[in-house]
N, C-alpha and C positions, 0 to 999 in steps of 0.2 A: 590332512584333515582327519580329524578321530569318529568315528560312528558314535549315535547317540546312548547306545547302552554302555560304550567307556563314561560318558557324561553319569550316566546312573549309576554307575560303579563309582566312580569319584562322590557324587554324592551321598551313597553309601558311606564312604571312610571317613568323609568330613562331619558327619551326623552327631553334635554335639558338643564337636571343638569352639572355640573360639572364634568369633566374628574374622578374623583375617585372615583364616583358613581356604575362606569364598574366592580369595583374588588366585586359587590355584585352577579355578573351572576358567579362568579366560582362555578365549580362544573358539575355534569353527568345529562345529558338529554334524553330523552327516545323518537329516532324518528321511532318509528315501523323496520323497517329495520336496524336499526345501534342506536348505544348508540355514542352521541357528548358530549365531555369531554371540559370543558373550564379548562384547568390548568396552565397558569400566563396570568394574565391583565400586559399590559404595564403601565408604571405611566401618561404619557401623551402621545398623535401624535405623537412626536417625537422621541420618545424611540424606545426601538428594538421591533417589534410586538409581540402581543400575541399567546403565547404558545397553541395549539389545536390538540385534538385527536380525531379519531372516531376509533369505535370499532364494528365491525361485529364480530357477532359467525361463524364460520368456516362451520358448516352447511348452515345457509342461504348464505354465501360465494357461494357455490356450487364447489368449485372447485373437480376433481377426486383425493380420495387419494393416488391412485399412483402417481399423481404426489407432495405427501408431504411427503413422506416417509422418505428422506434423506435429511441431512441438505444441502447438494449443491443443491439439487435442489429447497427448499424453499429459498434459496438465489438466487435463478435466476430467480423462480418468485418472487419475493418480488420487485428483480430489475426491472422487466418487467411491474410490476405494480405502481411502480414508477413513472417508465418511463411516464406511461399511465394518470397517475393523474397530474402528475407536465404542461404535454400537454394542462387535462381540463381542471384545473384551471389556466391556464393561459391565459384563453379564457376571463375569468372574471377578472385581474390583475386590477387594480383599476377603474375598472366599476363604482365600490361603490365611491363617490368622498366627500372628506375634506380635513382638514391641513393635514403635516407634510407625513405620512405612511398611510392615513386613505386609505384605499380600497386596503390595498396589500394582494394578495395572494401567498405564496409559500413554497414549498418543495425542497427536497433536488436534487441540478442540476445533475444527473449522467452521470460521465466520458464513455470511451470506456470501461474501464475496470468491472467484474460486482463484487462488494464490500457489504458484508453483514454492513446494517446500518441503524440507528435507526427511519426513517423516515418510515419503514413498517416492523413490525415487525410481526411474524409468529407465534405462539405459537400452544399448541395443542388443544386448547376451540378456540381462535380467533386470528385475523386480528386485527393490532392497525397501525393506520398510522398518520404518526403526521406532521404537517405543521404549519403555521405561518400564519398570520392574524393581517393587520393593524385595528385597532379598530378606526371608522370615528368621527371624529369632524367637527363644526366648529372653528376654535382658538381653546381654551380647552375645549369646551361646546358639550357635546356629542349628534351627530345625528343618534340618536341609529335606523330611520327608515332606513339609510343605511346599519346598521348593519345586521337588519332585512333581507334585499336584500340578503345578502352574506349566513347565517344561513340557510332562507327557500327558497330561491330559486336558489342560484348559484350553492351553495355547495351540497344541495341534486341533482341536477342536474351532475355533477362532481363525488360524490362518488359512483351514480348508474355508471353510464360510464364509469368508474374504476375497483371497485373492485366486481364485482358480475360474476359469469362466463359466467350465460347465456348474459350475454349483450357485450363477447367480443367476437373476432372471436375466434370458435375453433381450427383453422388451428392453427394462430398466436402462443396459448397457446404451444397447440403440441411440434411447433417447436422450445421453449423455451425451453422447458423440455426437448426432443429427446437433442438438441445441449450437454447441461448440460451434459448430461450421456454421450455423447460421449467423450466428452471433460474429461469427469473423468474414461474415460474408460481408454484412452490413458494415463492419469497421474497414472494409477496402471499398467500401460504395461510397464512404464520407467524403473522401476528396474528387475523387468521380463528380459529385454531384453538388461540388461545391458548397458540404455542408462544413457543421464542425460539430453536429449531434443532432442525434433521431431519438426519440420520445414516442414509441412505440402509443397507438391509440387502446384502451385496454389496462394501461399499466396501474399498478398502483403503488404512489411514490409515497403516504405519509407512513410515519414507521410507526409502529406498538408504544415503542414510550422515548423518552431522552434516553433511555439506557439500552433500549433493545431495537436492533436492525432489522428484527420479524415483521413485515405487514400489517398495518389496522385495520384490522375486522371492520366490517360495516364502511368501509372508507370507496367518495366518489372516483372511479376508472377515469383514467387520464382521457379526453377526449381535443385530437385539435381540431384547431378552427379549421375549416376548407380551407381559408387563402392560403393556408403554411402546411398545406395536408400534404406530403412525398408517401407514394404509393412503390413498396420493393417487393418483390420477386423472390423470395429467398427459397436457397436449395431444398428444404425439407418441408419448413411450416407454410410452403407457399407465398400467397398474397399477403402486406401486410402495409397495413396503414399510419399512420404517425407524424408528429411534429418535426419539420425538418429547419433545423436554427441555422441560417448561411452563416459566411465567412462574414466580416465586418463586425458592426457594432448594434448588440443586441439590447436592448432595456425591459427589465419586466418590473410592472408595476402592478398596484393594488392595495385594497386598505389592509390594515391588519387584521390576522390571523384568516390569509385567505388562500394561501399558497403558494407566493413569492419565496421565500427561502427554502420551501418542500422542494421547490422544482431544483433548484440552485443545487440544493445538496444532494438532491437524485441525478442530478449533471457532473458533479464533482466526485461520484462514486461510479458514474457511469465508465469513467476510464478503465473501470476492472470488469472483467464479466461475471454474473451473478447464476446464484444456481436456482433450477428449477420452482417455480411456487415462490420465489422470493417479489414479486410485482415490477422487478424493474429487469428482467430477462434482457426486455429488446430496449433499455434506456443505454444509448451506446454513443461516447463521446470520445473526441479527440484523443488521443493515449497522452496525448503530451502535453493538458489541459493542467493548468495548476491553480488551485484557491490561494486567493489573494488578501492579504490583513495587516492592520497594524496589529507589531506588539512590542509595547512599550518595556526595555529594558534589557532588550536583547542587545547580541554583541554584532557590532559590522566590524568588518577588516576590510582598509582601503577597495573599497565600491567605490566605483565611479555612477555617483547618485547626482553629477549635474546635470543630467535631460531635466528635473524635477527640483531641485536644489543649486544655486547657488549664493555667491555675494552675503555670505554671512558676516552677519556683523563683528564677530572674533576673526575673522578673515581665513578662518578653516578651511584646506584644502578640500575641494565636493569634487574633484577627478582621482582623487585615491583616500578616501572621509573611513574614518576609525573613529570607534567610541565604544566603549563596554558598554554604556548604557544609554539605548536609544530612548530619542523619542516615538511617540506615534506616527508620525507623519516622515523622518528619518528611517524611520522600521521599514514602512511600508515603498518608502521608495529605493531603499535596497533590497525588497523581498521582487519586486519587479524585475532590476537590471542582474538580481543573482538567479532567476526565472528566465530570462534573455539569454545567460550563456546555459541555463540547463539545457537547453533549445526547446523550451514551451510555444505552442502556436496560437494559445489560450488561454485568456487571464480568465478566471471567474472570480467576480469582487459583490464583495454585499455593504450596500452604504451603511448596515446598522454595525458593522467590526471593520471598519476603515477609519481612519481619521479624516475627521472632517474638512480641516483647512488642506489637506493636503488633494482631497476630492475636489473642491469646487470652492470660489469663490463670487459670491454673488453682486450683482452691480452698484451695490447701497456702501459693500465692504470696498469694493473697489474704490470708491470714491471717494472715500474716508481715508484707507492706507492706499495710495498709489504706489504704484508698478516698483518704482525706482526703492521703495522703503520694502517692498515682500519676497523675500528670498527666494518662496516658493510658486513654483509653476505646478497648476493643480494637473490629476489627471483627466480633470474635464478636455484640457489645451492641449493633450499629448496622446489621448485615443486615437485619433484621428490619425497622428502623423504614423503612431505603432502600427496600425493597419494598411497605410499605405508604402510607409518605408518598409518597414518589417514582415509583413504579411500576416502580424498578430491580430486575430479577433477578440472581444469583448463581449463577457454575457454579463450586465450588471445589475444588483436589484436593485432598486431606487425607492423610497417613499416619501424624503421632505422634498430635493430639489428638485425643482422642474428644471435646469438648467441643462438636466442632461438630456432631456427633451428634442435639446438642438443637434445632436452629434448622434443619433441614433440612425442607422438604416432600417431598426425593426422596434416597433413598439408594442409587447405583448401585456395583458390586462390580465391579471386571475382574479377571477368572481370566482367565491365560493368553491374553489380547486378549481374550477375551469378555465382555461386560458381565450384568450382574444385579441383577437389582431387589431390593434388600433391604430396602426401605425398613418394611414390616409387622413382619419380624424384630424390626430396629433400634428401630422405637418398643414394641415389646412387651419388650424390654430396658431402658428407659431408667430405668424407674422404681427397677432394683435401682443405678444410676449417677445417681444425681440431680445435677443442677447446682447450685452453691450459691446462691441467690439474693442480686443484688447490688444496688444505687441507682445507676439509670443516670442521670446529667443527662439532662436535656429536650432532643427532638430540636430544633433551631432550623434551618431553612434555612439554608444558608454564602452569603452577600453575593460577588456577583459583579460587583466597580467597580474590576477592576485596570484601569490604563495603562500603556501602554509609551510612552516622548520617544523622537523622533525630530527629530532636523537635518537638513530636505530634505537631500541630496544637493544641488549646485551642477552648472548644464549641462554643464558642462566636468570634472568629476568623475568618474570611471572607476572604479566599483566593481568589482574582480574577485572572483568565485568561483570556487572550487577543491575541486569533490568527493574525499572520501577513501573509495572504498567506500560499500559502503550503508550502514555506520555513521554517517556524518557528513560536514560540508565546513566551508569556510572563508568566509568572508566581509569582505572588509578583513582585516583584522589579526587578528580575533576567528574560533577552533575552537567551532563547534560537535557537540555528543555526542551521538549518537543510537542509540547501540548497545541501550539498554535499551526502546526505543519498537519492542518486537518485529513490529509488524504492520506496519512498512515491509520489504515483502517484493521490492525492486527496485531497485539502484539509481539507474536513471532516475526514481525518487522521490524519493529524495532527490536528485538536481539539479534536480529539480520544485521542492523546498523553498528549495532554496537561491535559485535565480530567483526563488520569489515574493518572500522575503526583501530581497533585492537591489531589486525592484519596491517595495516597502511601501518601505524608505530612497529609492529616489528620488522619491516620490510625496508621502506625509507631510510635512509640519514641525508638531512640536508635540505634544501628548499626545493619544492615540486608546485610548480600551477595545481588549481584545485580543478581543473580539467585534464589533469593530464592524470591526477590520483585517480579519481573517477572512471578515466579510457584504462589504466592499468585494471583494475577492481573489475571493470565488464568483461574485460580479454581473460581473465581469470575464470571468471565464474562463468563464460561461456564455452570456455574449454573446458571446464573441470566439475561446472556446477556450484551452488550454493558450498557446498564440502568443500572446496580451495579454499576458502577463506575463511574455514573455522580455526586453524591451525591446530596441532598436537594428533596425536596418534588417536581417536574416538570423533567422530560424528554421531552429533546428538538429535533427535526428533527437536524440534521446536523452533527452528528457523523458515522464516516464510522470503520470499523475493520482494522488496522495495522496487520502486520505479526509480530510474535514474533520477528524477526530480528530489526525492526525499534523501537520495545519498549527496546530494548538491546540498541540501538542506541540514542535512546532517554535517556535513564540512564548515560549511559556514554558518553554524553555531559552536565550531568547536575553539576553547579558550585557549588551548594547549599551547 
């Protein structure tokens, strides 16, 4: 390891050379306080900045071990320090001035939600937190004294400010940590208490706009009804009251624009835990909860989609059903049985992004097409058995059919944001609405023996990826879609996905179950962290942790 004023001496002799003079500063520097890692030179200004790390020992850190004991809660500081560095440095964002990137500073921008990821990582020796750095020129001619700027004075400036404990508030920290454990207290109270999510009373679920996941001002606090009121205990914030949704089959209904799909989407994001001031703190769901949709034109690879599908009229095999291009009702009944092996215990479905014939058919249709001419068994016929065979529950919004009226254990009503227990009402009506009784085929468990073929990659082989947004990226040649896999809530998830992808091609040759990729890819990254599966010699800030649902998700849309 070289002390940092060799660093300033090198920078001294390169002051004016040639942009590819820079790739001669890689390597570990030694600034009393923290070790700064230069691990990739960009090739010129204009490229993607350079890769940089600094490294505190955990000791001079000073943070209290109780708060590092457990992996949630180094993920809620790691977030919180994030948070805290991506602020200073961006105090000094191209302070430093030249062509193209010269003087940028940055790290990874974090959502509402808090996501274990690779821009501050925790280990048991140290703290590594890694960000980006435009490397200054003028044209291509390095002004390595701007550089200089950035290394010994912005940046020590920045990571004292950051990551050292005595220099933050202690309250702040506290209450980073206290939240955490609360927040995980409640996620080990779910099964306990035979829930599958709490809906804190207090909250506030609608967001700022379609584009922003910030709170709306002036917006009604979530309040539940008594009948559904669970009262917890939690370690820190004490007493705490809220909507307690059981296991079984839930229906939330209401007119439009009353807060039916606000709740749904605050339940669907509930699986991650949120940071402070964000209104859905204590909105905490199932981990293993998945949003459910048609979408028409995606790829299935042999699904076994006959619990829902068979007897088609091309006499298409529905116990191992392939198509590049689904339909809606095809989409959605492979996004269920590919949800069954990610091991979800949670559908969340919204009647207005499902397909229709494949939800419910009503007694008028029934009568017109009979049983023996409809290929499909809606998931009206097949809630019921998921929850009793499988132990899967169901939270569904509903506004045209009342069929599903019949199969609900819980009927909730939102007026005006408010919710309401209808549930007494509703079954003391049903009987003047009878449902027609129909012959459902035999539930059978869906076979889960997909492979994906893989062609190792070759050492000399250069796979690039190319995120587009959090919808989707590239991979070699091949666009992958991920717009409809709602509960990727970050982009650094999806280049999460796309690296593992990337990793799985160079690792494999040959056929692997898509459960057995996925078991590989966790034993990885849980020994090694998100970093295992970047591959090459540089770990870059910008990768967040997916849920194993969205790496299932990501398999099976892949066309490769």
């Amino acid at each position: 390891m070289k002390q940092s004023e060799e660093l300033r001496e090198l920078l001294h002799s390169i002051h004016r050379k040639s942009y590819p003079a820079y790739k001669g500063l890689k390597g570990i520097y030694d600034f009393r306080t923290y070790r700064l890692s230069i691990d990739h030179v960009q090739g010129d200004p204009f490229a993607s900045p350079s890769s940089i790390s600094v490294r505190i020992w955990r000791e001079r850190a000073g943070f209290p071990d109780t708060y590092l004991k457990e992996d949630f809660q180094r993920t809620a500081l790691a977030d919180f320090l994030t948070r805290q560095f991506s602020a200073a440095i961006s105090r000094f964002n191209f302070r430093a001035k030249g062509s193209g990137k010269s003087g940028l500073l940055s790290t990874s921008s974090c959502s509402q939600e808090i996501l274990k990821r690779t821009s501050l990582s925790i280990t048991e020796k140290e703290f590594i937190a890694r960000f980006e750095v435009g490397f200054p020129a003028n044209g291509r001619t390095i002004n390595a004294s701007e550089l200089e700027k950035i290394f010994f004075d912005f940046l020590p400036k920045a990571v004292t400010q950051s990551f050292f404990y005595r220099n933050l508030k202690a309250e702040e920290v506290r209450q980073v940590i206290e939240l955490s454990e609360d927040q995980n207290f409640i996620r080990k109270e779910l099964p306990r208490l035979g829930l599958i999510a709490f809906v804190a009373d207090g909250s506030i679920l609608p967001r700022e706009s379609g584009i922003s996941q910030k709170p709306m001002k002036g917006s009604v606090p979530f309040i539940s009804p008594e009948s559904l009121r669970v009262e917890l205990t939690l370690p820190h914030h004490g007493k705490i009251t809220g909507l307690g949704i059981r296991k079984g089959i839930t229906l939330i209904v209401g007119g439009g624009y009353h807060g039916k799909s606000t709740l749904l989407s605050a339940l669907e994001r509930g699986v991650y835990n949120h940071i402070a001031g964000d209104g859905r703190e204590y909105v905490i769901t199932d981990p293993t909860a998945v949003k459910l949709r048609s979408e028409d034109g995606r790829l299935i690879r042999e699904v076994d989609i006959s619990l829902f599908i068979n007897d088609l009229p091309n006499k298409k095999d529905t116990h191992r059903f392939s198509t590049p291009d689904a339909s809606g009702s095809t989409s959605q009944a492979a996004g269920i049985v590919e949800s069954m092996e990610a091991g979800s215990q949670v559908f969340l479905l919204d009647e207005d992004t499902s397909a229709t014939n494949f939800m419910v058919r009503d007694s008028f249709m029934q009568s017109v097409i009979h049983r023996e001419k409809e290929p499909i068994t809606p998931f009206l016929e097949r809630a019921r058995n998921l929850y009793e065979k499988c132990g899967i529950s169901t939270v569904l919004v509903a506004g045209s059919s009342g069929a599903f009226f019949h199969i609900a254990d819980t009927v909730i009503q939102m007026d005006a944001y408010r919710p309401m227990n209808i549930t007494e009402k509703v079954k003391a009506m049903l009987e003047e609405y009878p449902l027609k009784k129909t012959d459902v085929p035999d539930f059978v468990m869906p076979e889960f023996k997909r492979e994906l073929f893989f062609k190792k990659a070759g050492e000399n082989d250069r796979i690039k990826t190319r995120v587009r947004g959090k919808d989707g990226f590239q991979v070699g040649k091949e666009a992958l879609d991920l717009r409809y896999v709602e509960q990727i809530v970050d982009v650094e998830q999806t280049a999460a996905l796309a690296a593992m992808l990337r990793y799985t091609m160079e690792h494999i040759n040959g056929s692997k179950r898509i459960s057995e990729i996925v078991e590989m890819l966790e034993k990885e990254i849980s020994n090694g962290g998100l970093e295992a599966v970047v591959g090459g010699d540089c770990v870059r800030c910008g990768l967040a942790m997916p849920r194993k649902q969205e790496i299932f998700a990501c398999f099976n849309r892949y066309r490769g």
